[in-house]
C-alpha positions as CSV (number, residue, x, y, z in Angstrom):
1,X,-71.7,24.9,5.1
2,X,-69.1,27.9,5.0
3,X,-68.7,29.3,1.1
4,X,-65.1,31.3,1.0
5,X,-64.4,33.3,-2.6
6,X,-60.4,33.3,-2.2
7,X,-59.0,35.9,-4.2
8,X,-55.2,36.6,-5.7
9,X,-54.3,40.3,-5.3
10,X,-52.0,42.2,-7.1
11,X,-49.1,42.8,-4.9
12,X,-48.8,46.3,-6.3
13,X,-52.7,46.8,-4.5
14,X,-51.9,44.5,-1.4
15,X,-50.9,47.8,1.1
16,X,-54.0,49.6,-0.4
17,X,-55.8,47.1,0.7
18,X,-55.0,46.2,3.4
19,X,-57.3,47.7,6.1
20,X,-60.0,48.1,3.8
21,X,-60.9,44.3,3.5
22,X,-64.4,45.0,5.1
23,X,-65.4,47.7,2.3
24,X,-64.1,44.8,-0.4
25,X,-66.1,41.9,1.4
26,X,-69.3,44.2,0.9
27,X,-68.2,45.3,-2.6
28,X,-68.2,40.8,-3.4
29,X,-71.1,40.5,-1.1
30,X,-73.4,42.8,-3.8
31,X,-76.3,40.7,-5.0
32,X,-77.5,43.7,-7.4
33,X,-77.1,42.7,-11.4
34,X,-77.1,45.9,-12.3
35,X,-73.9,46.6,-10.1
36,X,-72.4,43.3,-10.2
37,X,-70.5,44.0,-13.8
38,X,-69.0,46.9,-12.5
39,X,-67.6,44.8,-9.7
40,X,-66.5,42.4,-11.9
41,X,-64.3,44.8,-13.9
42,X,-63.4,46.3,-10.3
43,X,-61.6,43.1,-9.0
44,X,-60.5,42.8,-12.4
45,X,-58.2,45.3,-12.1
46,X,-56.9,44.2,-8.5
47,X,-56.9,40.6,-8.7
48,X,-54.5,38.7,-10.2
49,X,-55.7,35.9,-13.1
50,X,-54.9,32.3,-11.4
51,X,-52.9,29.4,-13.2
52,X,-56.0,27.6,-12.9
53,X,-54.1,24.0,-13.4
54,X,-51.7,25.0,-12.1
55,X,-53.0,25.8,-8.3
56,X,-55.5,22.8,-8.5
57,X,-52.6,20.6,-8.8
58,X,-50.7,22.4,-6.2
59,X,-53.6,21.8,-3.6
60,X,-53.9,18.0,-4.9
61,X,-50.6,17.5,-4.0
62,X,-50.3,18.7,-1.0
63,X,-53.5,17.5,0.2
64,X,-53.9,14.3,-1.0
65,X,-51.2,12.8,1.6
66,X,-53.4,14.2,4.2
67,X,-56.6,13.5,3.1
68,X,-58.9,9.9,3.0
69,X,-60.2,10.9,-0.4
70,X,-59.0,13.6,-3.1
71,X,-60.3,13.5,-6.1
72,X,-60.9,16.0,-9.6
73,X,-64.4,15.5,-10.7
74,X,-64.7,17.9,-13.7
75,X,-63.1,21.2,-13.0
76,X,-64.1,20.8,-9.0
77,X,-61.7,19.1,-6.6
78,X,-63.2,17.4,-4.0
79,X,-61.5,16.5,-0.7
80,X,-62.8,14.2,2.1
81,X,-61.9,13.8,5.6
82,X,-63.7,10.6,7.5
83,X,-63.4,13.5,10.8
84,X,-63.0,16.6,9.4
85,X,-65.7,16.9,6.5
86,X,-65.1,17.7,3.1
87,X,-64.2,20.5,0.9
88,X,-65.1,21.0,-2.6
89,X,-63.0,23.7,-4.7
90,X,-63.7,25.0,-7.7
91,X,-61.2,27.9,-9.7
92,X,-62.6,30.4,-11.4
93,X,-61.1,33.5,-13.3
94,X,-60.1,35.8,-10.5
95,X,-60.8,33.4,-7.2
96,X,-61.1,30.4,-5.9
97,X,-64.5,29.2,-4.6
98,X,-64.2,26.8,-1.6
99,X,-67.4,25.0,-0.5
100,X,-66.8,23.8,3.3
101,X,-69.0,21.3,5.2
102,X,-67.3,20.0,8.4
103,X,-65.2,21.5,10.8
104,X,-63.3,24.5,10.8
105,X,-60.2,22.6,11.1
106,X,-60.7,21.6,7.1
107,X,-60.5,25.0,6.4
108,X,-57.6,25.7,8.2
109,X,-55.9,23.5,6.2
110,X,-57.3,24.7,2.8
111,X,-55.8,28.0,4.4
112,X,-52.6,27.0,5.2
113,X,-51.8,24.9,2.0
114,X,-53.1,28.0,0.0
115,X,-50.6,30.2,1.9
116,X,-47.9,28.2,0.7
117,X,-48.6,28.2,-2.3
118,X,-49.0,32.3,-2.8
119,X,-48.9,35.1,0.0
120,X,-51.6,37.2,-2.1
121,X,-54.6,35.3,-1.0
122,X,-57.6,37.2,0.5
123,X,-60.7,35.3,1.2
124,X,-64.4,36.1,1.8
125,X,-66.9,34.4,3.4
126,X,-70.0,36.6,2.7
127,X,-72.6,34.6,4.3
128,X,-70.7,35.2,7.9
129,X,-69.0,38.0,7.2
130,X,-65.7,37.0,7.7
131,X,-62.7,38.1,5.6
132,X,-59.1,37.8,5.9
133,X,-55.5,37.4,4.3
134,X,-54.4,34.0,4.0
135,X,-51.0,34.5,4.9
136,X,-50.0,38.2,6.6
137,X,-48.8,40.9,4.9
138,X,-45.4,41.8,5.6
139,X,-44.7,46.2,6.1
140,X,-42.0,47.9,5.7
141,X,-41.1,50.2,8.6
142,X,-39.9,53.9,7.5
């Protein structure tokens, strides 16, 4: 089971971050109470608030052509591959959190659909330590 907190960062912070993804996945990785309000507030200020209904219902629609089973059972959606495994996501404030059991390749398509849909997605998987943007960030060359 892979556990991926998918974040939506201000583009105004996107070059900022970018580079520093490994001090962010340790920031969302703290366990402390005491410090996690201060995080909190801290990805407050970088993350953008999702459309909550919005996104779910963009991921339904893309994925439920692909998918053997997709449905909304209270604010999770849960999606089911017979091959592939199944994904259940739940939006929060800030992030997304996507609960993976299966293969990799479910992910991948969580990924790609999410790209599609914004190109300010950064996600976290704490447990491995893996981290990365969903779709890449595009530099200007001076």
């Amino acid at each position: 089971m892979r556990i991926y907190s998918i974040f939506n960062i201000r583009k105004e912070y996107q070059s900022f971050i970018f580079g520093r993804e490994r001090m962010l996945l340790e920031m969302v990785g703290t366990r402390d109470k005491v410090l996690e309000s201060s995080v909190s507030m801290e990805l407050s200020f970088i993350c953008e608030p999702l459309a909550e209904s919005d996104v779910r219902g963009q991921i339904f629609n893309q994925l439920q052509n692909r998918f053997s089973s997709t449905t909304l059972i209270g604010d999770t959606l849960k999606i089911e591959h017979q091959i592939k495994g199944e994904i259940k996501i739940k939006m929060c404030k800030y992030y997304i959190e996507a609960v993976c059991e299966g293969s990799r390749m479910l992910d991948l398509d969580l990924f790609q659909t999410l790209g599609q849909i914004n190109d300010s997605f950064l996600a976290f998987n704490t447990e491995e330590a893996e981290c990365g943007w969903l779709k890449p960030i595009k530099h200007l060359a001076y």
